[in-house]
N, CA, C and O atoms as a GROMACS GRO file, in nm:
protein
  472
    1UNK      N    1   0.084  -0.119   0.000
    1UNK     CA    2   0.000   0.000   0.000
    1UNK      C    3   0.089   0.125   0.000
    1UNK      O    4   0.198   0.122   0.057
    2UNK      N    5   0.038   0.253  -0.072
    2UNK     CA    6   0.137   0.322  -0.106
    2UNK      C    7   0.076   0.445   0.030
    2UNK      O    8  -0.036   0.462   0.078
    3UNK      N    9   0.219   0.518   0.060
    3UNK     CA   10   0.194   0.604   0.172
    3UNK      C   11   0.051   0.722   0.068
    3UNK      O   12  -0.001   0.719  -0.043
    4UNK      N   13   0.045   0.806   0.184
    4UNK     CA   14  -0.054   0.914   0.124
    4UNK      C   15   0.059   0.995   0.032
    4UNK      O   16   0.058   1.009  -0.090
    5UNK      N   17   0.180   1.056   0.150
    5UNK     CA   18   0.281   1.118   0.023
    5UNK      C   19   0.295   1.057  -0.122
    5UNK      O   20   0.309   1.131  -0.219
    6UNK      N   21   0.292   0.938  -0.132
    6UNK     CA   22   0.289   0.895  -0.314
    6UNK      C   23   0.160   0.935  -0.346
    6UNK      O   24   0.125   0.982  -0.453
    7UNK      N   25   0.094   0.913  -0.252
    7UNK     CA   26  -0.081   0.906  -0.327
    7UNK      C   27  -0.091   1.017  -0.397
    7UNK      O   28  -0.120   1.030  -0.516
    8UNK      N   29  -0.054   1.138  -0.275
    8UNK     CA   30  -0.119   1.312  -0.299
    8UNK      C   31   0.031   1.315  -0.440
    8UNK      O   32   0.031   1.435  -0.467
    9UNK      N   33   0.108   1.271  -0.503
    9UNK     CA   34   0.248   1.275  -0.555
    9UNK      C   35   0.358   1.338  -0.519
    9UNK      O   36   0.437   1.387  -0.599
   10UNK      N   37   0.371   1.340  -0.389
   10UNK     CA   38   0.524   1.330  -0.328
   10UNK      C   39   0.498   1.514  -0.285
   10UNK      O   40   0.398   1.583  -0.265
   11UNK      N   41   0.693   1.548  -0.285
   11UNK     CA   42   0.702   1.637  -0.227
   11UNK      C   43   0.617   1.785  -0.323
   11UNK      O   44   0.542   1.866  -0.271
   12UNK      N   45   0.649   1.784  -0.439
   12UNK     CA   46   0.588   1.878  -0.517
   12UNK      C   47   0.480   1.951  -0.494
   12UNK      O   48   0.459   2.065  -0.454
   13UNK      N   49   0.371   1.803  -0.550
   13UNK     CA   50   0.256   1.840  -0.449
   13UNK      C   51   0.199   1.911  -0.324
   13UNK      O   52   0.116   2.001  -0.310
   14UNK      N   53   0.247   1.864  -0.270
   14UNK     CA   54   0.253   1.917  -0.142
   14UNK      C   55   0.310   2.038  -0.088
   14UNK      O   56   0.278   2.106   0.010
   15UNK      N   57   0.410   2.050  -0.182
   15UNK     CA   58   0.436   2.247  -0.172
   15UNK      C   59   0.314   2.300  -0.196
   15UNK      O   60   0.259   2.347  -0.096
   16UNK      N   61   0.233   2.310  -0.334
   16UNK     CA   62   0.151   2.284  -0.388
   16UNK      C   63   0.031   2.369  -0.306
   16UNK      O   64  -0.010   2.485  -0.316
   17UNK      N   65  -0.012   2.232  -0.200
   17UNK     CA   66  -0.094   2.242  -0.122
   17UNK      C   67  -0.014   2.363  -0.004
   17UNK      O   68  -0.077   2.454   0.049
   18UNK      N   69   0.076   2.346   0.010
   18UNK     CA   70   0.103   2.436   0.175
   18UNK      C   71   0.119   2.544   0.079
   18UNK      O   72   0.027   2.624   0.093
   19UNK      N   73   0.187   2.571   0.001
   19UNK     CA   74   0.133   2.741  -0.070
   19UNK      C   75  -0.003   2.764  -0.053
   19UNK      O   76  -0.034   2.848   0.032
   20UNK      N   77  -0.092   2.708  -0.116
   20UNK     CA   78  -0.229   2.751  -0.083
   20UNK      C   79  -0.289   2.760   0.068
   20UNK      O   80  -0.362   2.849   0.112
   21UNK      N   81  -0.256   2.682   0.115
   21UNK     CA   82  -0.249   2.647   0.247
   21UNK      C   83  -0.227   2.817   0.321
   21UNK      O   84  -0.319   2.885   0.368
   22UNK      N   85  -0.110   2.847   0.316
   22UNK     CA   86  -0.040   2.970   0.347
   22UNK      C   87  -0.130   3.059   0.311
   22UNK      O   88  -0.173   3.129   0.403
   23UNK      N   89  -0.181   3.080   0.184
   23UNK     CA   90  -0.248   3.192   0.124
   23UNK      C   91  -0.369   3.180   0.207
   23UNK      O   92  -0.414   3.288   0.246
   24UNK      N   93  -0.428   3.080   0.241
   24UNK     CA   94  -0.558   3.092   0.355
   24UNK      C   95  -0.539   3.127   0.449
   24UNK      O   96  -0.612   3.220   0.480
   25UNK      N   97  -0.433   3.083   0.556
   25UNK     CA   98  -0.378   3.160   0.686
   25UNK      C   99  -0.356   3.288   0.671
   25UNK      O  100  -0.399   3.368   0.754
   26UNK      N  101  -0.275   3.332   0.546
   26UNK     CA  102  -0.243   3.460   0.570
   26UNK      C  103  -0.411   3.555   0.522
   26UNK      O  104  -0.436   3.672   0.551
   27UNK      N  105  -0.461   3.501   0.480
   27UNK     CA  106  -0.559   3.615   0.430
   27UNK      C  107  -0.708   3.582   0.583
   27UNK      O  108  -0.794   3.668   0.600
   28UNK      N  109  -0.706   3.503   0.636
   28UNK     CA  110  -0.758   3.508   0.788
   28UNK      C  111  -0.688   3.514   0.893
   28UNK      O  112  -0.596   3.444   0.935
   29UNK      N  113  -0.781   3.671   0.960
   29UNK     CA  114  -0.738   3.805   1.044
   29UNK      C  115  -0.744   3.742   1.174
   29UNK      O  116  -0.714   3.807   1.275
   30UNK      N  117  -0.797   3.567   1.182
   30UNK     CA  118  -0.805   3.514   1.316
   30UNK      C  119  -0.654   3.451   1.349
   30UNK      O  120  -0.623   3.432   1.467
   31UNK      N  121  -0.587   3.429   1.272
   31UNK     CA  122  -0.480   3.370   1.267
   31UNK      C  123  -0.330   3.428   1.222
   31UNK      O  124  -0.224   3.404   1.281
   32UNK      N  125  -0.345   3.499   1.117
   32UNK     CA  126  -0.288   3.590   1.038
   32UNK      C  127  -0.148   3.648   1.126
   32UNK      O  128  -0.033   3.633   1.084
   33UNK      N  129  -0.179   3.710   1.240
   33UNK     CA  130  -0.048   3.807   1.344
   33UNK      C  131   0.016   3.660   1.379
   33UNK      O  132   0.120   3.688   1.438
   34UNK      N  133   0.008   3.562   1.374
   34UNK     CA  134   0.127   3.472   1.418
   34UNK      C  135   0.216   3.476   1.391
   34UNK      O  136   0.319   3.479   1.458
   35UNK      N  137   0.186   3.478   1.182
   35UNK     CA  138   0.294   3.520   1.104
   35UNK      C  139   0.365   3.626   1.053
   35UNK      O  140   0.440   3.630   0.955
   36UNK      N  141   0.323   3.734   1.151
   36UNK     CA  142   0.323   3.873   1.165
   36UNK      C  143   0.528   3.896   1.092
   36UNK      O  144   0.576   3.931   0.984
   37UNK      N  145   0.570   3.863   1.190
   37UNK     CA  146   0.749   3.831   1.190
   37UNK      C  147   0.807   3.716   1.120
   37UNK      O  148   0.930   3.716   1.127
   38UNK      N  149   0.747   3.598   1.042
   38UNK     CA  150   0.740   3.518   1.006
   38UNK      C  151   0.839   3.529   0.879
   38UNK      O  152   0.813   3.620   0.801
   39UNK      N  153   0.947   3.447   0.849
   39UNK     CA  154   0.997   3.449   0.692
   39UNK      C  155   0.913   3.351   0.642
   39UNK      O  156   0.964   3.239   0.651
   40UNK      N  157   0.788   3.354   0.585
   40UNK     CA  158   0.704   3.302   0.455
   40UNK      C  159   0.761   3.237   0.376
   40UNK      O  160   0.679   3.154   0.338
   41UNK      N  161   0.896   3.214   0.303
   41UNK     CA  162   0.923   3.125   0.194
   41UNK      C  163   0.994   3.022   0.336
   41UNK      O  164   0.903   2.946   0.368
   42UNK      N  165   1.080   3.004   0.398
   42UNK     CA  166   1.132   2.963   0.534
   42UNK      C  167   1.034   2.898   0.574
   42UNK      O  168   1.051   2.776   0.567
   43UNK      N  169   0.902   2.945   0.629
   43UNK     CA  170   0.768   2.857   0.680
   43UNK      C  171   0.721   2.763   0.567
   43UNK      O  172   0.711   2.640   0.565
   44UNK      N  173   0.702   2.832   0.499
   44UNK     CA  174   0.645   2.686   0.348
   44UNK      C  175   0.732   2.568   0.318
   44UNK      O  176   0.708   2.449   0.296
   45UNK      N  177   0.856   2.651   0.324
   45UNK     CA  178   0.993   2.475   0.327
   45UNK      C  179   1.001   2.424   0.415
   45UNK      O  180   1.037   2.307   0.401
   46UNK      N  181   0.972   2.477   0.576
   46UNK     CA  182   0.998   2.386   0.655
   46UNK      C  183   0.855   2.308   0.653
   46UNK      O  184   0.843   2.192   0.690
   47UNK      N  185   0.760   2.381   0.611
   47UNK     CA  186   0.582   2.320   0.637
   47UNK      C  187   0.579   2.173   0.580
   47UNK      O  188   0.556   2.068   0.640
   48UNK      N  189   0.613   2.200   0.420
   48UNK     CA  190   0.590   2.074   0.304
   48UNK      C  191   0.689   1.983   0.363
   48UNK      O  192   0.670   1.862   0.358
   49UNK      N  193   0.806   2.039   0.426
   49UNK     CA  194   0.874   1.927   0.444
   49UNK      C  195   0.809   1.827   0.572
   49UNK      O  196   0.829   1.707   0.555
   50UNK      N  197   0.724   1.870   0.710
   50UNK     CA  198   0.660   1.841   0.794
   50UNK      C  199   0.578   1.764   0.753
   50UNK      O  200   0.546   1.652   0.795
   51UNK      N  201   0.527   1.847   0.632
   51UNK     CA  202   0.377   1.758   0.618
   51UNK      C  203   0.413   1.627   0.544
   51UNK      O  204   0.350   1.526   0.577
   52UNK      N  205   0.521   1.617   0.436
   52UNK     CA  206   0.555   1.524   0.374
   52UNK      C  207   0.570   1.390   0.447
   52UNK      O  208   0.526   1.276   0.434
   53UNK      N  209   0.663   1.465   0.543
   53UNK     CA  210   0.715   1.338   0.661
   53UNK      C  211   0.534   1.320   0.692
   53UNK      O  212   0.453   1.254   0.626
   54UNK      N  213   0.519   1.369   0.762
   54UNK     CA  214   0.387   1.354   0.853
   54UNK      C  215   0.307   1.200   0.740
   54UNK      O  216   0.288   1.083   0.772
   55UNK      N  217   0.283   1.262   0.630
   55UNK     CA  218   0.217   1.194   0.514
   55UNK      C  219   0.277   1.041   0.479
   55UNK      O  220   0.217   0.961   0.407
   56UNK      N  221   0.371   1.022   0.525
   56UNK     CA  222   0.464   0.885   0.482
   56UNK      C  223   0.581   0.950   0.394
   56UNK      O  224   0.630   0.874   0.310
   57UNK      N  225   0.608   1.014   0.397
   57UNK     CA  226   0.743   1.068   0.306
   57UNK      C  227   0.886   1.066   0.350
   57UNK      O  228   0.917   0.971   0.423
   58UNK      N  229   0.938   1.114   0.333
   58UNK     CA  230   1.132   1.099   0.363
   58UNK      C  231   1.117   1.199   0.493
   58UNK      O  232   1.061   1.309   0.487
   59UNK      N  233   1.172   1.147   0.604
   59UNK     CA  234   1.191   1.214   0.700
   59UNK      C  235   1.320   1.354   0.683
   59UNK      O  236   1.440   1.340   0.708
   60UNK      N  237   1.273   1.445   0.649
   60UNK     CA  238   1.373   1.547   0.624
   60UNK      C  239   1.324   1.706   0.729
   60UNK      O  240   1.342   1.827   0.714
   61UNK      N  241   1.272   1.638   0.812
   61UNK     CA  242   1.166   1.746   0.889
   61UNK      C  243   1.270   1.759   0.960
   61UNK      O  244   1.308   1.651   1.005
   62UNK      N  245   1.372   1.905   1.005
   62UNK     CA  246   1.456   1.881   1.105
   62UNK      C  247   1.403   2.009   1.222
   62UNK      O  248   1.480   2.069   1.296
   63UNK      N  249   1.284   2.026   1.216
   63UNK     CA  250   1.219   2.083   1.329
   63UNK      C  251   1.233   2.061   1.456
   63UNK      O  252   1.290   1.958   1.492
   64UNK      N  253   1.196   2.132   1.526
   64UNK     CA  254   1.204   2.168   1.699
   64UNK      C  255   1.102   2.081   1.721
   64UNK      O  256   1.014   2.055   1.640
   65UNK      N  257   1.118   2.021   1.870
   65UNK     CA  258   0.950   1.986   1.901
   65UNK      C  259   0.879   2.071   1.885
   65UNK      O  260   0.916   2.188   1.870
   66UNK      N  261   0.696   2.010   1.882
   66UNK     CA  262   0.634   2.084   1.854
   66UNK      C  263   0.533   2.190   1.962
   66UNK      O  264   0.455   2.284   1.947
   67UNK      N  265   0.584   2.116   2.067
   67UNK     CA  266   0.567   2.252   2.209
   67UNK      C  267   0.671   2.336   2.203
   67UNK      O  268   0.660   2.455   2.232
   68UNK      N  269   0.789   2.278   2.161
   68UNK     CA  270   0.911   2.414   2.163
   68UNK      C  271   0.913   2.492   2.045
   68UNK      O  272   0.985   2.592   2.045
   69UNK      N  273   0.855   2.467   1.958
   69UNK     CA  274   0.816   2.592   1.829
   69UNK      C  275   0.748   2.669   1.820
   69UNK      O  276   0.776   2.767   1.750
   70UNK      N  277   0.580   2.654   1.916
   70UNK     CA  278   0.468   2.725   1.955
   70UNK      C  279   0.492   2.750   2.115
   70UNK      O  280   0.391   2.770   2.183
   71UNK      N  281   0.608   2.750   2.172
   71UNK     CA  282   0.622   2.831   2.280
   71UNK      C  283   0.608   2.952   2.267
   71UNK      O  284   0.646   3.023   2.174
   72UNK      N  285   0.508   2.998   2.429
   72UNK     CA  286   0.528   3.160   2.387
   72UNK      C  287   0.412   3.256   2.312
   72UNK      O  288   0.371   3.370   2.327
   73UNK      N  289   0.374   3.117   2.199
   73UNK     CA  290   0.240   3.205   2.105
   73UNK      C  291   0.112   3.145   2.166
   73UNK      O  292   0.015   3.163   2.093
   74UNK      N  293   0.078   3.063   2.306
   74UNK     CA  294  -0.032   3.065   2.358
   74UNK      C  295  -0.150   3.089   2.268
   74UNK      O  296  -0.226   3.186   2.267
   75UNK      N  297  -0.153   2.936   2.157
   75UNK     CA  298  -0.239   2.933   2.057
   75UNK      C  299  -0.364   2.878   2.141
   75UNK      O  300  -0.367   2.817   2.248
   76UNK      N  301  -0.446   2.911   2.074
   76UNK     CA  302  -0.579   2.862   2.182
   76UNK      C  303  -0.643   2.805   2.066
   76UNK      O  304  -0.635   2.833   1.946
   77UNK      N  305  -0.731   2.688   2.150
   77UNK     CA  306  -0.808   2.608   2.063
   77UNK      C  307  -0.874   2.616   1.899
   77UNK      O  308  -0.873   2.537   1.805
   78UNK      N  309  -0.944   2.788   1.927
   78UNK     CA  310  -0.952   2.811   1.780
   78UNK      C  311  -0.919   2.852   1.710
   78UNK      O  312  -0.981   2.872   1.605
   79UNK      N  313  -0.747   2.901   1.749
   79UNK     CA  314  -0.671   2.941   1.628
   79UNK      C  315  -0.590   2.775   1.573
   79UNK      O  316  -0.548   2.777   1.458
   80UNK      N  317  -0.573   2.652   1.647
   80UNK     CA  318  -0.547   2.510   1.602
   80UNK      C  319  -0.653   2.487   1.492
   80UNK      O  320  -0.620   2.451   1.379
   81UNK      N  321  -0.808   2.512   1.536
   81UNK     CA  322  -0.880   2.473   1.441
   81UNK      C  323  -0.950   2.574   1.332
   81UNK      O  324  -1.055   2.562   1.269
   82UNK      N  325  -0.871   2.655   1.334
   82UNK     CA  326  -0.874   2.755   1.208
   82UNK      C  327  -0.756   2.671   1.111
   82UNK      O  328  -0.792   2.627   1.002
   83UNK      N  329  -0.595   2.649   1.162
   83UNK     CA  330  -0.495   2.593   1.078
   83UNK      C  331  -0.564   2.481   1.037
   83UNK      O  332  -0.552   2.463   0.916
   84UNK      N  333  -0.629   2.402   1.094
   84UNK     CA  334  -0.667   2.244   1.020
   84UNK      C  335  -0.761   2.308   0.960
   84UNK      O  336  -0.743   2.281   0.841
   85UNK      N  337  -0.869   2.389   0.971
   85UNK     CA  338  -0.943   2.396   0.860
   85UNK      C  339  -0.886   2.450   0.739
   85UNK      O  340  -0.944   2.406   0.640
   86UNK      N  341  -0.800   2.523   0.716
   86UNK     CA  342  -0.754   2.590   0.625
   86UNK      C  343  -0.612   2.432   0.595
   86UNK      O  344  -0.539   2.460   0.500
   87UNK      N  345  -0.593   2.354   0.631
   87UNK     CA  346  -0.538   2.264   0.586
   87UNK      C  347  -0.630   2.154   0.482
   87UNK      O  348  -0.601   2.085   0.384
   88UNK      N  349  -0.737   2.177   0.553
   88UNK     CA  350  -0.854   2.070   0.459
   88UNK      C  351  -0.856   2.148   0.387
   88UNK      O  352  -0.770   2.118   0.303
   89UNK      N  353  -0.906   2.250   0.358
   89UNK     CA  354  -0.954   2.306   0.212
   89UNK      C  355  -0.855   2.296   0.133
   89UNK      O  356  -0.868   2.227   0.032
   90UNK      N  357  -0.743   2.358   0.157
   90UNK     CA  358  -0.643   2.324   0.073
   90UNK      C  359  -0.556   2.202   0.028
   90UNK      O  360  -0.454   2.210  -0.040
   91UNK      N  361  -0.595   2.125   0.062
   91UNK     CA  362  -0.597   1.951   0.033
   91UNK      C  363  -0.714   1.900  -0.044
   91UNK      O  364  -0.717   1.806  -0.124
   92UNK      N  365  -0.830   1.995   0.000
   92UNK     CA  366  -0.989   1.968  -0.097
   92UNK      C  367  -0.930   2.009  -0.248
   92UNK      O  368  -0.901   1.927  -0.335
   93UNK      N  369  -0.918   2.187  -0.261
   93UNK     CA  370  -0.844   2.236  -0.334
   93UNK      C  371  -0.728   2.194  -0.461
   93UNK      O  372  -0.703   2.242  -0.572
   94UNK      N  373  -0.678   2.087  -0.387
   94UNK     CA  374  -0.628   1.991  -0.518
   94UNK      C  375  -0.659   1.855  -0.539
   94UNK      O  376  -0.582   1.767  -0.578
   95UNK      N  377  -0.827   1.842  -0.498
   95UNK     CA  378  -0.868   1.716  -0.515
   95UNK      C  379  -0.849   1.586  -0.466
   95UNK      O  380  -0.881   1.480  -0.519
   96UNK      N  381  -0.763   1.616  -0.300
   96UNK     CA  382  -0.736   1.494  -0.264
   96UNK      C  383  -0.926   1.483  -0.146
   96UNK      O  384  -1.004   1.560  -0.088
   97UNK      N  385  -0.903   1.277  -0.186
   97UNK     CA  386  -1.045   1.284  -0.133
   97UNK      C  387  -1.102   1.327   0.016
   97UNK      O  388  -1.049   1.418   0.080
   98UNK      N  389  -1.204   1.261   0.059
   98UNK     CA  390  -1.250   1.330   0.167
   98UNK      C  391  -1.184   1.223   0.244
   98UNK      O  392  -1.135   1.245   0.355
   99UNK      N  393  -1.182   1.103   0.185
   99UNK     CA  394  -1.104   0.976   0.271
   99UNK      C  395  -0.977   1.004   0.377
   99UNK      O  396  -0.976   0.973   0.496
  100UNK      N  397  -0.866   1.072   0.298
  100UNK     CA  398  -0.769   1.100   0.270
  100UNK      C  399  -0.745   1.224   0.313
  100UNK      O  400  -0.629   1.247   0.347
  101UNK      N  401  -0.838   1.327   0.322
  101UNK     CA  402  -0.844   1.478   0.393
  101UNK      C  403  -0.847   1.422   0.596
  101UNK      O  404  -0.773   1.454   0.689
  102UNK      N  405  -0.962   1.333   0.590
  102UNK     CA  406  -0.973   1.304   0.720
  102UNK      C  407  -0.868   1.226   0.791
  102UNK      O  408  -0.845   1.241   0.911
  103UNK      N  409  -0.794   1.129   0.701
  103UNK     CA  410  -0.613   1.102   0.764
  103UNK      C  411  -0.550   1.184   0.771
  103UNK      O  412  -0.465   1.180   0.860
  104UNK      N  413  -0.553   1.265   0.712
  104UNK     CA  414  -0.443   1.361   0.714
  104UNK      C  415  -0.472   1.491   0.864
  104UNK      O  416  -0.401   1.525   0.959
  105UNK      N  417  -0.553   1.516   0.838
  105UNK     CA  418  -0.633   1.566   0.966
  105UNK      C  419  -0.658   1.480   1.129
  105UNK      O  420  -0.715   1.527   1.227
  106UNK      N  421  -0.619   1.394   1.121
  106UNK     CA  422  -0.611   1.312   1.205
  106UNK      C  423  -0.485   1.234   1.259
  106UNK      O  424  -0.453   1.173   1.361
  107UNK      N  425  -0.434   1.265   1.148
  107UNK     CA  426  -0.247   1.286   1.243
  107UNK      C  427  -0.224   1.440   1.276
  107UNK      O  428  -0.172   1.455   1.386
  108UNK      N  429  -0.249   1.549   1.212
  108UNK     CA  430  -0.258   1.700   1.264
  108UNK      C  431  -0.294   1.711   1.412
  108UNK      O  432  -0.230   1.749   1.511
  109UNK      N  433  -0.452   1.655   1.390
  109UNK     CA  434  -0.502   1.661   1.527
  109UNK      C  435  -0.407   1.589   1.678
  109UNK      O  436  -0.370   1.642   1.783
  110UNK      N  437  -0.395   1.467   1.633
  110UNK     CA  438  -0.246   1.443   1.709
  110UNK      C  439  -0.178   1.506   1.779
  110UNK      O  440  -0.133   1.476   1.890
  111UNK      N  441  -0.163   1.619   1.708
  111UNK     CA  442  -0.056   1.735   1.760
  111UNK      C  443  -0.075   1.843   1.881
  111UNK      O  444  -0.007   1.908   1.960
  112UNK      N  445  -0.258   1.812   1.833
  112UNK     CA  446  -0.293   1.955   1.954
  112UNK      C  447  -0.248   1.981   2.078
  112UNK      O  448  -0.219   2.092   2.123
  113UNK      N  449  -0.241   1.866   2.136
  113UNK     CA  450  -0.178   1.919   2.306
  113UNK      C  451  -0.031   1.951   2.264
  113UNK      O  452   0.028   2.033   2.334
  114UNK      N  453   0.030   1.902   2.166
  114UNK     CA  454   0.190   1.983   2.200
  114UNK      C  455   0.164   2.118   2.171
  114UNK      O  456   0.247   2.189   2.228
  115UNK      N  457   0.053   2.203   2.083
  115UNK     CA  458   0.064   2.302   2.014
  115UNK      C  459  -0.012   2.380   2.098
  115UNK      O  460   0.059   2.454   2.166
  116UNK      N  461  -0.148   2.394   2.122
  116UNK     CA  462  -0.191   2.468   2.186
  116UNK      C  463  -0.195   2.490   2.340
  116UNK      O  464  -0.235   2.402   2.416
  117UNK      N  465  -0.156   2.603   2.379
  117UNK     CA  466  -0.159   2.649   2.512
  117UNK      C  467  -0.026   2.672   2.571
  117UNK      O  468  -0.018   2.685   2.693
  118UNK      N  469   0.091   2.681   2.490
  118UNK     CA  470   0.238   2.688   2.511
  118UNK      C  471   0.276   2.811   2.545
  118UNK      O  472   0.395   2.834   2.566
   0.00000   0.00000   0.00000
C-alpha cells in the first residue's frame, strides 16, 4: 500500500498544497499576526517538508518539538482549528479525497496538546 505522500504525488505536491495552504492563513485576520514576523518562503519549506514526513514521506523534517516551536504564542483552541481547517480546504483544493483529507487531519489533530496552550 502506497503512503498518502505517493498518493497526494510526493514532495511537489505538497508544496503545492502548503502554498495555498499559506495563502488561507495569511488572508484570515483570526490567525494571520502569528505570522506577523514570520519568513514566509522559510515557513512553506519547513511546512511541506513536515507535512511530507507527517504523510509517509522521507523524513527530512529537522524541526524543533512541537511545544518548543509554539512556545510563547499561547495558541488557543480556535486558532489550532482555524490551521486544520484551512489545511482541509487546501488539500480539498487539489482534489485529494475526503477519505484521505480526514487522515491527514487526524495525524494534525495528534498534535494539539503539544501546540496549543504553550
Amino acid at each position: 500500500m502506497s503512503t498518502l505522500y505517493e498518493k497526494f504525488g510526493g514532495e511537489e505536491t505538497i508544496a503545492k498544497v502548503v502554498d495555498y495552504f499559506y495563502d488561507l492563513v495569511l488572508a484570515d485576520d483570526s490567525v494571520n499576526h502569528f505570522f506577523k514576523h514570520t519568513d514566509m518562503e522559510k515557513q512553506r519549506r519547513h511546512q511541506t517538508k513536515f507535512i511530507s514526513y507527517a504523510l509517509g514521506g522521507p523524513n527530512q523534517y529537522s524541526g524543533g518539538a512541537m511545544a518548543k516551536v509554539h512556545e510563547g504564542l499561547n495558541l488557543q483552541p480556535a486558532h489550532f482549528d482555524a490551521i486544520v481547517r484551512h489545511l482541509g480546504s487546501a488539500l480539498q483544493h487539489y482534489g485529494v479525497g475526503e477519505e484521505d483529507i480526514a487522515t491527514t487531519l487526524e495525524k494534525v489533530e495528534s498534535l494539539r496538546n503539544d501546540i496549543i496552550y504553550k
